[in-house]
PDB file of N, H, CA, C and O in Angstrom:
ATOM      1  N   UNK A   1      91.961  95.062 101.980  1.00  0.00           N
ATOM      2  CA  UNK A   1      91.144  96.143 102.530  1.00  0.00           C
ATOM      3  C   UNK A   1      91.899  97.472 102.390  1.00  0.00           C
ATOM      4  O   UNK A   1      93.093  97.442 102.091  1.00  0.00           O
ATOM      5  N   UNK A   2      91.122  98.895 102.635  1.00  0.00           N
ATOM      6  H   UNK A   2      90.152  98.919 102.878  1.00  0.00           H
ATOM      7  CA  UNK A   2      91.508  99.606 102.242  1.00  0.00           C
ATOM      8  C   UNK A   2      93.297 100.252 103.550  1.00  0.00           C
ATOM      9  O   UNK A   2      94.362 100.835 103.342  1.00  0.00           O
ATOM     10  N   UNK A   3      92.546  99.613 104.827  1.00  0.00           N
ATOM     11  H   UNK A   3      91.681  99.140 104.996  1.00  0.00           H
ATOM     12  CA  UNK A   3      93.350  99.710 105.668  1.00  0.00           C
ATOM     13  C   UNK A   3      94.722  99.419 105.195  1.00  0.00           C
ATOM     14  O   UNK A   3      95.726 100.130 105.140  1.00  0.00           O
ATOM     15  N   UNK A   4      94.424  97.759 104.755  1.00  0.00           N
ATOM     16  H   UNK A   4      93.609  97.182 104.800  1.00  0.00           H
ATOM     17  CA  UNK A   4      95.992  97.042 104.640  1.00  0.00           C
ATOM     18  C   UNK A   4      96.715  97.661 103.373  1.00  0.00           C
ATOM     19  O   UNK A   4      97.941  97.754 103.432  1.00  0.00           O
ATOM     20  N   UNK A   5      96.062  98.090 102.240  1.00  0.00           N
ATOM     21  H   UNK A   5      95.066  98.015 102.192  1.00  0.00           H
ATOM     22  CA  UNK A   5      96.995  98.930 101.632  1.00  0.00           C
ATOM     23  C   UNK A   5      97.329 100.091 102.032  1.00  0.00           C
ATOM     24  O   UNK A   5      98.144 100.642 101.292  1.00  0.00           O
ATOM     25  N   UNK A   6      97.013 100.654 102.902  1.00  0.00           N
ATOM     26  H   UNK A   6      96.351 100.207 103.503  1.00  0.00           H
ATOM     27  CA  UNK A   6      97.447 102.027 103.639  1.00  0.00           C
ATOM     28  C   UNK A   6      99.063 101.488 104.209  1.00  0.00           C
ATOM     29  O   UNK A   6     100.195 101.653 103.753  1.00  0.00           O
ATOM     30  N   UNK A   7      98.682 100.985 105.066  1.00  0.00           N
ATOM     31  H   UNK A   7      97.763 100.851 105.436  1.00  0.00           H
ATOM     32  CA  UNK A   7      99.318 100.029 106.071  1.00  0.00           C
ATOM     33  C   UNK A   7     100.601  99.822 105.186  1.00  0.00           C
ATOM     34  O   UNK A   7     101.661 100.307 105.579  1.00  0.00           O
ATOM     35  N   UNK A   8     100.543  99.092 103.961  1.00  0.00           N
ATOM     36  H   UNK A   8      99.682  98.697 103.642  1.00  0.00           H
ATOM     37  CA  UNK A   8     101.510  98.829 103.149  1.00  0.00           C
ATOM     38  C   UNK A   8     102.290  99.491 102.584  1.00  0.00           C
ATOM     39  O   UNK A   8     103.505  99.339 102.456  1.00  0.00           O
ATOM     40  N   UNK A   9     101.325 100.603 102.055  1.00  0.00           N
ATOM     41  H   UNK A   9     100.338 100.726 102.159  1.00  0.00           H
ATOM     42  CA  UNK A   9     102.147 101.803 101.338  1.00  0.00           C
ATOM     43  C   UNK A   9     103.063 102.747 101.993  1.00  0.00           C
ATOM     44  O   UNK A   9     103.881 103.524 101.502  1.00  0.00           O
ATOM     45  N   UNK A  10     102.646 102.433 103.567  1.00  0.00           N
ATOM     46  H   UNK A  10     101.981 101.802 103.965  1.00  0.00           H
ATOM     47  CA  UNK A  10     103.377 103.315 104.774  1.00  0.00           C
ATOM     48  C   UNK A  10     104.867 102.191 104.988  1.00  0.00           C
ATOM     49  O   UNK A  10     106.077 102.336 104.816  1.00  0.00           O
ATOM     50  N   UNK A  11     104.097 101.220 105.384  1.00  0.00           N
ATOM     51  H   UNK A  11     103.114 101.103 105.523  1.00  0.00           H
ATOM     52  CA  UNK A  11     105.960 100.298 105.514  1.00  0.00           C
ATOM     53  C   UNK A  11     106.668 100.335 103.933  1.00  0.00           C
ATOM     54  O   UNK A  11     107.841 100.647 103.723  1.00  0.00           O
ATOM     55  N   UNK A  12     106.210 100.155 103.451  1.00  0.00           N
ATOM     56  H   UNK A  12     105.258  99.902 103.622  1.00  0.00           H
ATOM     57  CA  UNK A  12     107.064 100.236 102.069  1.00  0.00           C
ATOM     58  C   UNK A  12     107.886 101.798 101.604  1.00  0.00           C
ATOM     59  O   UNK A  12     108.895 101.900 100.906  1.00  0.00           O
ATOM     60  N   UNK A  13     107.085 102.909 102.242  1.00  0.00           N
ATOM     61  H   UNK A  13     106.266 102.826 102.809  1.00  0.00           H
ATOM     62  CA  UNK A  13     108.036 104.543 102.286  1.00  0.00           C
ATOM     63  C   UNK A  13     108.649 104.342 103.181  1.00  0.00           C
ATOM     64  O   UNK A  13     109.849 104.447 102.930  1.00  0.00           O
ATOM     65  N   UNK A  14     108.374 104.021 104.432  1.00  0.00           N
ATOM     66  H   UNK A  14     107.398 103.936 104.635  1.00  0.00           H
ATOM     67  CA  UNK A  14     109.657 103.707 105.545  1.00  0.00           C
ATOM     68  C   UNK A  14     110.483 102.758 105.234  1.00  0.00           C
ATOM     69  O   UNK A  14     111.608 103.163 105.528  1.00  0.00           O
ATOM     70  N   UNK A  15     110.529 101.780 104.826  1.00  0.00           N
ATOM     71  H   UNK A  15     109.615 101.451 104.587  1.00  0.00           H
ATOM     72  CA  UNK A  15     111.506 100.732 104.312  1.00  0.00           C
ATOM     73  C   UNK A  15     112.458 101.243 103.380  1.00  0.00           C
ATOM     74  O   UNK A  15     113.630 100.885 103.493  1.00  0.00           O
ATOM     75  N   UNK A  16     112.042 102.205 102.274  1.00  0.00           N
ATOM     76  H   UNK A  16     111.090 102.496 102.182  1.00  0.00           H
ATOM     77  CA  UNK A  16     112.882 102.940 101.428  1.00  0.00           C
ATOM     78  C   UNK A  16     114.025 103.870 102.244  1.00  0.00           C
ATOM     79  O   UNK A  16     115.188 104.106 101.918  1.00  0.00           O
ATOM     80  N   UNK A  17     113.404 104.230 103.208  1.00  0.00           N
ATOM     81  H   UNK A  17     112.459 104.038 103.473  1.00  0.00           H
ATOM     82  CA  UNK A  17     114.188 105.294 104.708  1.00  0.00           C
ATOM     83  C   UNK A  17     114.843 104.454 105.264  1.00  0.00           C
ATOM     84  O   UNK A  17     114.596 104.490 106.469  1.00  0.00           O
ATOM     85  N   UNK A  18     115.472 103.796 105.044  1.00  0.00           N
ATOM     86  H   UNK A  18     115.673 103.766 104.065  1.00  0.00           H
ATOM     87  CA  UNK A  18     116.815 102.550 106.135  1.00  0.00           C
ATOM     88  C   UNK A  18     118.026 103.513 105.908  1.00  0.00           C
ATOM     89  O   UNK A  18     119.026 103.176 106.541  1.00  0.00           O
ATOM     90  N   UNK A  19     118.147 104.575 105.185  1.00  0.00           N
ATOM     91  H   UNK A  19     117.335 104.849 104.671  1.00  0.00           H
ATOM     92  CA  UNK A  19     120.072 104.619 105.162  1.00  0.00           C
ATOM     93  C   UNK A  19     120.257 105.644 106.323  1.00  0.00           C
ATOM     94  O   UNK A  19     119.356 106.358 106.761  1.00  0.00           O
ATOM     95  N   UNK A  20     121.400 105.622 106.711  1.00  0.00           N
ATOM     96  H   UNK A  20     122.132 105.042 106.354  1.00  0.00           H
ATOM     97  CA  UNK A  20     121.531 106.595 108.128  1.00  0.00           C
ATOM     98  C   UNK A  20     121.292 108.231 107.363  1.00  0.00           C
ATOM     99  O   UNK A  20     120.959 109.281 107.912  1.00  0.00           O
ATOM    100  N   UNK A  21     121.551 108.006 106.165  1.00  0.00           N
ATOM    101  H   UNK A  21     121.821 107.153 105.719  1.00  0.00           H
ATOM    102  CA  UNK A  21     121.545 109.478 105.581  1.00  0.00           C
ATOM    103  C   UNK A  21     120.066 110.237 105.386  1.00  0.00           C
ATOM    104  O   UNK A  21     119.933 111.420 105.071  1.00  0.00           O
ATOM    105  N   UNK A  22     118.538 108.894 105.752  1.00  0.00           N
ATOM    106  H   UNK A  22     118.645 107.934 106.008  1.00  0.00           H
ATOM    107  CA  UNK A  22     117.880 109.633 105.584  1.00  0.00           C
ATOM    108  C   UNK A  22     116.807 109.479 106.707  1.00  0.00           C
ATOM    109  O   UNK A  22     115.581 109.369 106.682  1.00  0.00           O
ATOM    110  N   UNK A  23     118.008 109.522 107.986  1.00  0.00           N
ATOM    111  H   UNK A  23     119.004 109.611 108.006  1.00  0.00           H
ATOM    112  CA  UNK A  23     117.256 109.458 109.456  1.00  0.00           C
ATOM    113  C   UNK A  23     116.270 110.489 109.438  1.00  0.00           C
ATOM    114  O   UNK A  23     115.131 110.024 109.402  1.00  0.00           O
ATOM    115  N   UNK A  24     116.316 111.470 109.448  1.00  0.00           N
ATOM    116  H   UNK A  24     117.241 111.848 109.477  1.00  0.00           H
ATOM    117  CA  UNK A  24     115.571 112.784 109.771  1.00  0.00           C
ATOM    118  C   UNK A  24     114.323 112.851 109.075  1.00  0.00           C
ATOM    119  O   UNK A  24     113.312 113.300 109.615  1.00  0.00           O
ATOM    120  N   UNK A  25     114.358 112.261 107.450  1.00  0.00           N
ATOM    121  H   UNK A  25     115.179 111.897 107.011  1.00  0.00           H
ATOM    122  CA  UNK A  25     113.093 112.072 106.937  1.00  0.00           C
ATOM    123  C   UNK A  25     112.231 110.750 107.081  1.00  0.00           C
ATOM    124  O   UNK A  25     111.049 110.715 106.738  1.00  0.00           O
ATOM    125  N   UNK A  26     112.795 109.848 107.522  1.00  0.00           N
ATOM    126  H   UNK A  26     113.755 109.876 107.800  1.00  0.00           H
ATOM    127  CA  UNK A  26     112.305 108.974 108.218  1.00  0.00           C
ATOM    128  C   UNK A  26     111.318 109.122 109.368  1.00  0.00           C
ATOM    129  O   UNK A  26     110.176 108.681 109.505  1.00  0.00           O
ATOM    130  N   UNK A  27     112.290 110.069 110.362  1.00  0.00           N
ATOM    131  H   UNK A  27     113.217 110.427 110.251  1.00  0.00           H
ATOM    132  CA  UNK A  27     111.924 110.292 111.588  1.00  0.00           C
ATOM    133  C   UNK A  27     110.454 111.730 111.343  1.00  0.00           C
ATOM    134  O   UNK A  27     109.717 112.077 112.266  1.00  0.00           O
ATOM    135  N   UNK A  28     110.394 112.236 110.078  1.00  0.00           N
ATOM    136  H   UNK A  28     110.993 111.955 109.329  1.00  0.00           H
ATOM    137  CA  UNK A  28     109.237 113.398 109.736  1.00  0.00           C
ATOM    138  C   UNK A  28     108.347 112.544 109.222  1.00  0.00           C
ATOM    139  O   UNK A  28     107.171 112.906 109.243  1.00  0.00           O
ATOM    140  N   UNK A  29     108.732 111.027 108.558  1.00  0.00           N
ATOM    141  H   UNK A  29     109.688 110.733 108.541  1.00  0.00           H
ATOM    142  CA  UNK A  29     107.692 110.684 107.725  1.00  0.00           C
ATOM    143  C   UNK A  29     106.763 109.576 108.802  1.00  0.00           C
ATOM    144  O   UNK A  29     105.609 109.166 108.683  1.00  0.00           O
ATOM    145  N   UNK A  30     107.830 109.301 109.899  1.00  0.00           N
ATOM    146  H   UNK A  30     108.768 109.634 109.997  1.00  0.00           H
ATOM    147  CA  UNK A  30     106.717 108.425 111.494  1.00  0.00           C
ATOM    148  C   UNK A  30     106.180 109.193 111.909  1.00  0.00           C
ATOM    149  O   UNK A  30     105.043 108.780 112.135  1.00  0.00           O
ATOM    150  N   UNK A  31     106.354 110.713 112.340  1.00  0.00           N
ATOM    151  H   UNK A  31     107.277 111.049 112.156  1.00  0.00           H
ATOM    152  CA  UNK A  31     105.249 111.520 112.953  1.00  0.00           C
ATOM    153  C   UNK A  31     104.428 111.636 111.701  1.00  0.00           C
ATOM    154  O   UNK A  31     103.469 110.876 111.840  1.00  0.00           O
ATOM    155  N   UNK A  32     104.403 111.921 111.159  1.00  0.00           N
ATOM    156  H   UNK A  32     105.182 112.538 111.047  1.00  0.00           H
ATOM    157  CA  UNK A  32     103.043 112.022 110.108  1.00  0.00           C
ATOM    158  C   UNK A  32     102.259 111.298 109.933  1.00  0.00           C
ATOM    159  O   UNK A  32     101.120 111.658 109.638  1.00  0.00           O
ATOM    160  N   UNK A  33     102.671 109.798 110.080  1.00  0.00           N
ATOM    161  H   UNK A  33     103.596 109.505 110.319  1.00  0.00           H
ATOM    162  CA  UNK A  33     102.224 108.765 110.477  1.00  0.00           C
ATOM    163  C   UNK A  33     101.298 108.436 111.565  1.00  0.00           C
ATOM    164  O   UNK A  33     100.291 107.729 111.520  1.00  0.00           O
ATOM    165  N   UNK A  34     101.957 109.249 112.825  1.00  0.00           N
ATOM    166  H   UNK A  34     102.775 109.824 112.861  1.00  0.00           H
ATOM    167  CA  UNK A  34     101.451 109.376 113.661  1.00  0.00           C
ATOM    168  C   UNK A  34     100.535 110.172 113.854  1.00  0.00           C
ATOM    169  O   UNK A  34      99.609 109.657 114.481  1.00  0.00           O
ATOM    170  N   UNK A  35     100.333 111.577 113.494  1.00  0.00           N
ATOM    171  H   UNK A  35     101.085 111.996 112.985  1.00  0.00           H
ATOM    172  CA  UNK A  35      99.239 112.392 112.990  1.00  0.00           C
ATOM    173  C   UNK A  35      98.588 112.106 112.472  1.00  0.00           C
ATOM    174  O   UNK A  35      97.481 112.623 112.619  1.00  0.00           O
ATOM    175  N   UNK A  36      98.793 110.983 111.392  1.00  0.00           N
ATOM    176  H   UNK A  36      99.693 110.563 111.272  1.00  0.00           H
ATOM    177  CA  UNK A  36      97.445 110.258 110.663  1.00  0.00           C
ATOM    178  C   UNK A  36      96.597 109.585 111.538  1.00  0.00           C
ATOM    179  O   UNK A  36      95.403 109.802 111.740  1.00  0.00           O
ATOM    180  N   UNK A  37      97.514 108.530 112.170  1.00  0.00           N
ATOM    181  H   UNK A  37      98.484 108.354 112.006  1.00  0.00           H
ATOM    182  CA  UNK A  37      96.266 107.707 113.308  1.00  0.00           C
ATOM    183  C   UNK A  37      95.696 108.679 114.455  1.00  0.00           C
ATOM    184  O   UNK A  37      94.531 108.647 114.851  1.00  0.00           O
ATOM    185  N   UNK A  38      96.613 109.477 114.889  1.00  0.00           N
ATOM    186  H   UNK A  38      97.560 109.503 114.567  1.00  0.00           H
ATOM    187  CA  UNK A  38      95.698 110.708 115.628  1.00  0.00           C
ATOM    188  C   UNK A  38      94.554 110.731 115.359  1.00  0.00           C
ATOM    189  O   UNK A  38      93.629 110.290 116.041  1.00  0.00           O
ATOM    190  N   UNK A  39      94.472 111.591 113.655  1.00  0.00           N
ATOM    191  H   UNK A  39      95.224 111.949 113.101  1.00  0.00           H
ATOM    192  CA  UNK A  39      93.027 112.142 113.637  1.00  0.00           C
ATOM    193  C   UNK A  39      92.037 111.021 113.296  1.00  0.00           C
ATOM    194  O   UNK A  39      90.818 111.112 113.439  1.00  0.00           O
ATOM    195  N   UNK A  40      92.898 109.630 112.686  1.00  0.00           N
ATOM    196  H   UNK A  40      93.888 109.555 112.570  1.00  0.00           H
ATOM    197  CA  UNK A  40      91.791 108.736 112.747  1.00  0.00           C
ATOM    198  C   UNK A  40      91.472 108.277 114.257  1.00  0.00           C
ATOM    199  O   UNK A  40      90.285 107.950 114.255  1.00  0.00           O
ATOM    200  N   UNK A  41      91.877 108.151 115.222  1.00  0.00           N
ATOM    201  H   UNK A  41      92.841 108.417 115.224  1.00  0.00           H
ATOM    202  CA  UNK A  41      91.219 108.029 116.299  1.00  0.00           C
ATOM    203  C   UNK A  41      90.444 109.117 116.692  1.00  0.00           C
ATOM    204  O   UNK A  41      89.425 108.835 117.323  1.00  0.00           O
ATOM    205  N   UNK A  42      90.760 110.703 116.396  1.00  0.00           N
ATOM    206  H   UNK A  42      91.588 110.932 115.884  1.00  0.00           H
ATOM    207  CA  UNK A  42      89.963 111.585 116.761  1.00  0.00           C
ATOM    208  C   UNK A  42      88.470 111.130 116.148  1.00  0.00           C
ATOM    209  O   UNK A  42      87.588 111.175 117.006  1.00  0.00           O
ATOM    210  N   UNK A  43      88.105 110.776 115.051  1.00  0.00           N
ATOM    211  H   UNK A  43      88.822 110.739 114.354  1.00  0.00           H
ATOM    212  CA  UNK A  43      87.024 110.433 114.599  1.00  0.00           C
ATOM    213  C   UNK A  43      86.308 109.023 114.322  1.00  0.00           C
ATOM    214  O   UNK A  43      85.459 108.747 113.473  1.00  0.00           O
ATOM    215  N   UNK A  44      86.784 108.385 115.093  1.00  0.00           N
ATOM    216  H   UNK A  44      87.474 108.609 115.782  1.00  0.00           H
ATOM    217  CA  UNK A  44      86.532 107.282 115.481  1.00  0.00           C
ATOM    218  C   UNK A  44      86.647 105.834 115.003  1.00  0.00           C
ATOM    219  O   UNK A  44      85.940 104.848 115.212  1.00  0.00           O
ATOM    220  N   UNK A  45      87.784 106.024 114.282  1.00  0.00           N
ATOM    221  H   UNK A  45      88.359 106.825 114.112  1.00  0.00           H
ATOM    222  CA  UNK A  45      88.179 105.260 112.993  1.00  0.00           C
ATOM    223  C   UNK A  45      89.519 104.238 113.902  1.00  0.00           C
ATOM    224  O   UNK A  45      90.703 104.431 113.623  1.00  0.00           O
ATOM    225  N   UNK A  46      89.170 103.363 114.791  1.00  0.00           N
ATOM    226  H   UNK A  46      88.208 103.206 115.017  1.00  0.00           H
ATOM    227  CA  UNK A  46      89.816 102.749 115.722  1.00  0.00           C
ATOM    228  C   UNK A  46      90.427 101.624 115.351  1.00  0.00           C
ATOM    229  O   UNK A  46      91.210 100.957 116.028  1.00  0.00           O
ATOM    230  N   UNK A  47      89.960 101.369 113.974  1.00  0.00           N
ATOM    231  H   UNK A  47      89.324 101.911 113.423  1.00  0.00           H
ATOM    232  CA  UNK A  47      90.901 100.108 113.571  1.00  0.00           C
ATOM    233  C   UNK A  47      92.391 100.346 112.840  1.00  0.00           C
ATOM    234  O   UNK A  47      93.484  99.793 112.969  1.00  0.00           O
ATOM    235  N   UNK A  48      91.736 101.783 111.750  1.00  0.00           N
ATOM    236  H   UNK A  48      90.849 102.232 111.645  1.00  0.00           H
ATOM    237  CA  UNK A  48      92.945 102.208 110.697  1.00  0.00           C
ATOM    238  C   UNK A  48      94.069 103.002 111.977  1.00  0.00           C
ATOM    239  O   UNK A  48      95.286 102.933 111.804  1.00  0.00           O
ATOM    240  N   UNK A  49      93.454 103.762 113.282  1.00  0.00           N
ATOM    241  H   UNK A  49      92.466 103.818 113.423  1.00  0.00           H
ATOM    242  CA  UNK A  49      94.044 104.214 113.973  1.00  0.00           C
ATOM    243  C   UNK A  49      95.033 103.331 114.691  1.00  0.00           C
ATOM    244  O   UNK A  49      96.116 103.850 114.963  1.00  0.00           O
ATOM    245  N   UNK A  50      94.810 101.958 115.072  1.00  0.00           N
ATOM    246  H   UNK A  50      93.930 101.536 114.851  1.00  0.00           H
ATOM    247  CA  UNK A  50      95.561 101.066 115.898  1.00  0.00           C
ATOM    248  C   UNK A  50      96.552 100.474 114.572  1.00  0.00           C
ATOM    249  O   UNK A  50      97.564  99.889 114.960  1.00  0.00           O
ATOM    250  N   UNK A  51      96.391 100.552 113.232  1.00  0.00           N
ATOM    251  H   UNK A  51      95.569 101.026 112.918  1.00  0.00           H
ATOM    252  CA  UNK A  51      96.947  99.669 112.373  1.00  0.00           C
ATOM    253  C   UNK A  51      98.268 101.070 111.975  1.00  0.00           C
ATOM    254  O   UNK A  51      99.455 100.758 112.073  1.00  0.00           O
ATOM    255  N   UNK A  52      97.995 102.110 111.672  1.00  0.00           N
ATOM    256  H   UNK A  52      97.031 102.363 111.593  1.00  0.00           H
ATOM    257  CA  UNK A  52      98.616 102.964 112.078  1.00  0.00           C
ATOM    258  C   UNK A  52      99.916 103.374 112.859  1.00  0.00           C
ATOM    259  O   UNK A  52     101.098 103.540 112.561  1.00  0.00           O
ATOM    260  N   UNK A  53      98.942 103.486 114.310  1.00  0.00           N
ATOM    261  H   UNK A  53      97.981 103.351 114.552  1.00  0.00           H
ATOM    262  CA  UNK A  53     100.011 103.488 115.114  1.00  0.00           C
ATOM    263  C   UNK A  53     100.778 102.481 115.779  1.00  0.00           C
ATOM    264  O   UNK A  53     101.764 102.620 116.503  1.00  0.00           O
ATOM    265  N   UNK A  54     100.258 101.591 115.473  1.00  0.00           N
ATOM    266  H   UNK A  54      99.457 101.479 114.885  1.00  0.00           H
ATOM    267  CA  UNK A  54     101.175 100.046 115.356  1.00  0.00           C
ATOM    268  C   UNK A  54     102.162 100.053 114.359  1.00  0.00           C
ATOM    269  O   UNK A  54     103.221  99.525 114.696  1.00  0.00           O
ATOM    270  N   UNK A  55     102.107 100.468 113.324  1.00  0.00           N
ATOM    271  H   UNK A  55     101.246 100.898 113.050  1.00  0.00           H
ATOM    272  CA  UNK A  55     103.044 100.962 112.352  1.00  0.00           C
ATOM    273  C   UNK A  55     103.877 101.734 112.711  1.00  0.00           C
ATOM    274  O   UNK A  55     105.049 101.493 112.419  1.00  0.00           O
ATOM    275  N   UNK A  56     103.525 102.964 113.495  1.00  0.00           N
ATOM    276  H   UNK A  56     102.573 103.160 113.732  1.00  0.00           H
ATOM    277  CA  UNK A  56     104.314 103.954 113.760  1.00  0.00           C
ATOM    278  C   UNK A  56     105.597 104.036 114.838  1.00  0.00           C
ATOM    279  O   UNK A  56     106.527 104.785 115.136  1.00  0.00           O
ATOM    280  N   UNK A  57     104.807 102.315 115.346  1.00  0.00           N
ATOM    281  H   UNK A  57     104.052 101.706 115.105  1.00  0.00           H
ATOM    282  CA  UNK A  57     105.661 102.065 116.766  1.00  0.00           C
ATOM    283  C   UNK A  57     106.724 101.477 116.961  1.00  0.00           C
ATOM    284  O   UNK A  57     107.614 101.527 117.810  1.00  0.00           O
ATOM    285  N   UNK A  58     106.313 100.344 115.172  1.00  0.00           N
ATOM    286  H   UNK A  58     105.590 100.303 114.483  1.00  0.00           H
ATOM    287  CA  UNK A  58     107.245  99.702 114.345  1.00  0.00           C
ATOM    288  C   UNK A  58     108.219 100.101 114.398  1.00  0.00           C
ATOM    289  O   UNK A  58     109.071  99.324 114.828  1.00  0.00           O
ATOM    290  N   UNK A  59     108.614 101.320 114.059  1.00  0.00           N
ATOM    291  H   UNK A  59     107.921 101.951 113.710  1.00  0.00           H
ATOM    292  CA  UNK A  59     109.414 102.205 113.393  1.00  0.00           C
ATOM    293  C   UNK A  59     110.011 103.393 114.012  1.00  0.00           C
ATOM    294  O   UNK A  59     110.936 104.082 113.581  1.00  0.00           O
ATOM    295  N   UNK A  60     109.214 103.543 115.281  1.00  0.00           N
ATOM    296  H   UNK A  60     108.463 102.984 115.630  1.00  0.00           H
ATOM    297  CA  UNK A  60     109.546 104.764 116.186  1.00  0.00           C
ATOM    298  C   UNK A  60     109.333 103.963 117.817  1.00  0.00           C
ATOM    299  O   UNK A  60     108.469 104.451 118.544  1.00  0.00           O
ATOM    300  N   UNK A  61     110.109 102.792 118.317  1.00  0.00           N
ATOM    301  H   UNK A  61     110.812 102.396 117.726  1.00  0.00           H
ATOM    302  CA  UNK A  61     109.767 102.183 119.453  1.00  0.00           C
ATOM    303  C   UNK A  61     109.677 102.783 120.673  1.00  0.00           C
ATOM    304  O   UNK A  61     109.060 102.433 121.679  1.00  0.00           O
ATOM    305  N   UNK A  62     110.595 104.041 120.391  1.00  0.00           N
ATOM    306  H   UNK A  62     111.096 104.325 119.574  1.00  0.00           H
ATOM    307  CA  UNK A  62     111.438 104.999 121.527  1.00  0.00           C
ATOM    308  C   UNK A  62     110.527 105.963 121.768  1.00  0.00           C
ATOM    309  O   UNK A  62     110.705 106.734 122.711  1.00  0.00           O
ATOM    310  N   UNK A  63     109.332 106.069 120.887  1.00  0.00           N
ATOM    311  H   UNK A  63     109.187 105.443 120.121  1.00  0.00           H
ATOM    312  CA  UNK A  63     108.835 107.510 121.213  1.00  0.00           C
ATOM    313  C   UNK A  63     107.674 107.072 121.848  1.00  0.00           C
ATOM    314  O   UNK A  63     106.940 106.127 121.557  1.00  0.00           O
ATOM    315  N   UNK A  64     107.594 108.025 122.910  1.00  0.00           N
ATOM    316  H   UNK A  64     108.189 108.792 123.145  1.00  0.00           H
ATOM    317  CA  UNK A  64     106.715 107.373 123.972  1.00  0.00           C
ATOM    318  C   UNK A  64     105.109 107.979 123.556  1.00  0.00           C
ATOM    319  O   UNK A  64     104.136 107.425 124.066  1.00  0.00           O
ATOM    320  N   UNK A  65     104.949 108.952 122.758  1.00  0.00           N
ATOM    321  H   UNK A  65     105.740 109.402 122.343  1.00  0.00           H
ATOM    322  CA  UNK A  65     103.988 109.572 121.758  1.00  0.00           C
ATOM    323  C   UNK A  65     103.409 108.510 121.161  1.00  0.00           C
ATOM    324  O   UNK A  65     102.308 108.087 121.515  1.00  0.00           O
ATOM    325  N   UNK A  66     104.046 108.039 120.287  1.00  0.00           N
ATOM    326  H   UNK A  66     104.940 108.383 119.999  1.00  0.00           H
ATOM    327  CA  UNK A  66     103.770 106.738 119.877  1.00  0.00           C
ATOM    328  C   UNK A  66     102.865 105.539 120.454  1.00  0.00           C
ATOM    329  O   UNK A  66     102.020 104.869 119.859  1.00  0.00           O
ATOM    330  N   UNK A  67     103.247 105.476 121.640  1.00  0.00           N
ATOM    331  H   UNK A  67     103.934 106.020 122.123  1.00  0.00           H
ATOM    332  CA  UNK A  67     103.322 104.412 122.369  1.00  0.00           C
ATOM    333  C   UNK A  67     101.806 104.624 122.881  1.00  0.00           C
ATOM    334  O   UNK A  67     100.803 103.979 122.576  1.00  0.00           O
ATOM    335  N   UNK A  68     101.911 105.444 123.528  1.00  0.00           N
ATOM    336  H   UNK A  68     102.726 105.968 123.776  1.00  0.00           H
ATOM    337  CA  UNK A  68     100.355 106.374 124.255  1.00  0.00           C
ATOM    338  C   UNK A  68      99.062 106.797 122.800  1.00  0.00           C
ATOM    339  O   UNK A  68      97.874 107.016 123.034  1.00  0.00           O
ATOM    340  N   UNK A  69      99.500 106.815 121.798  1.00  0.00           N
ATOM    341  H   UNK A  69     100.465 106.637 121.608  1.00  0.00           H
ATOM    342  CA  UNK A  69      98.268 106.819 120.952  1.00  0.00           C
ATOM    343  C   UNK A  69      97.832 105.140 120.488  1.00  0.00           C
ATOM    344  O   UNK A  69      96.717 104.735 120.160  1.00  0.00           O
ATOM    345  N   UNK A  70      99.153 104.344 120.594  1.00  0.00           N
ATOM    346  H   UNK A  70     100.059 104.674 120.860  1.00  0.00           H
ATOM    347  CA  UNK A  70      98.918 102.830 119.989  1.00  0.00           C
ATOM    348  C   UNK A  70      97.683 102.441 121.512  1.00  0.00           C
ATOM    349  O   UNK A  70      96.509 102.107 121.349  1.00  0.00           O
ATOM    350  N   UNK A  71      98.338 102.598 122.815  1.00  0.00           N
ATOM    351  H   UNK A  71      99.292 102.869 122.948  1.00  0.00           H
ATOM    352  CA  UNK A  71      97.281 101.980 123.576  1.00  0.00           C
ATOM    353  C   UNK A  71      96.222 102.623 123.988  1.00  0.00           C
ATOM    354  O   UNK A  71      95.564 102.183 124.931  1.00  0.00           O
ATOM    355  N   UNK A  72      95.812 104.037 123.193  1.00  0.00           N
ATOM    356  H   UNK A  72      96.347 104.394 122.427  1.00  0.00           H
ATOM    357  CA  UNK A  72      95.007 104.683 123.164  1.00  0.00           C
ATOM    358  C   UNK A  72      93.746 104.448 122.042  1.00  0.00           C
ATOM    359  O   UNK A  72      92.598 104.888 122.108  1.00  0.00           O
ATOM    360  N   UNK A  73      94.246 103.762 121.194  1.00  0.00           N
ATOM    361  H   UNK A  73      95.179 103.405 121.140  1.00  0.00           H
ATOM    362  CA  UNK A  73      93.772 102.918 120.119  1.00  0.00           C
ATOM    363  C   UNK A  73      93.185 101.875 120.531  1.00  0.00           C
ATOM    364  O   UNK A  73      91.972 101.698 120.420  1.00  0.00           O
ATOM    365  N   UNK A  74      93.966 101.092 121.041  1.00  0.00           N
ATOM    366  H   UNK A  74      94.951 101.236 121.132  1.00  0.00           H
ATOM    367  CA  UNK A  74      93.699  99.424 121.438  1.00  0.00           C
ATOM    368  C   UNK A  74      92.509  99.636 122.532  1.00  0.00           C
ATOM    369  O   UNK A  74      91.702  98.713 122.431  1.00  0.00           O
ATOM    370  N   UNK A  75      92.216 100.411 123.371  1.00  0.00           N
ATOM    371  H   UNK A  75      92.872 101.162 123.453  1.00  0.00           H
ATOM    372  CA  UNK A  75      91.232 100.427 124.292  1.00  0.00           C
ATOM    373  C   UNK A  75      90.037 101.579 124.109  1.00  0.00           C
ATOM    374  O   UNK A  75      89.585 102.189 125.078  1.00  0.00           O
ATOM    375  N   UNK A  76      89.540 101.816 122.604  1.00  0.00           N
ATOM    376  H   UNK A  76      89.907 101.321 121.817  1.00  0.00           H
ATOM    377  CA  UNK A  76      88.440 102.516 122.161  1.00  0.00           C
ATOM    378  C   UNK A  76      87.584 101.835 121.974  1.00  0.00           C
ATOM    379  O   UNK A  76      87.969 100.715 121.635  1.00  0.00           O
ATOM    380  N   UNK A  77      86.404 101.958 122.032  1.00  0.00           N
ATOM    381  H   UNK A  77      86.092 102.867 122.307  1.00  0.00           H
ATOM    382  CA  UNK A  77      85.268 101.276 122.324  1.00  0.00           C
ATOM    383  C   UNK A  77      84.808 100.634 121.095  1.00  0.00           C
ATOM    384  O   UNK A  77      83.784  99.950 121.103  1.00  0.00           O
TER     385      UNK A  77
END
């Protein structure tokens, strides 16, 4: 589905981001991430939004941003 290659193509750029040297773009390329499922939840797109920020949470456990759009996701109608 079109989701799961999204989904894929996102862990597979973050997976390339493991070295400590490229924390910072790592850490620009999860919020963007996160801005993505944003506006897909802004428009009602609640599945790519939870697959998303389930991704994003993957990868960013600590950020409580994160955290609040994933269960903001999970409980859309």
């Amino acid at each position: 589905s079109p989701i799961t290659r999204t989904v894929g193509r996102w862990r597979g750029l973050l997976a390339m981001l493991s070295d400590p040297l490229e924390i910072q773009t790592r850490r620009n390329a999860v919020w963007t991430l996160y801005n993505l499922a944003a506006v897909r939840c802004s428009v009602g797109a609640t599945e790519e939004c939870a697959a998303l920020a389930s991704l994003a949470a993957e990868f960013a456990p600590e950020d409580e941003s994160v955290g609040i759009l994933l269960e903001r996701a999970q409980h859309a109608p």
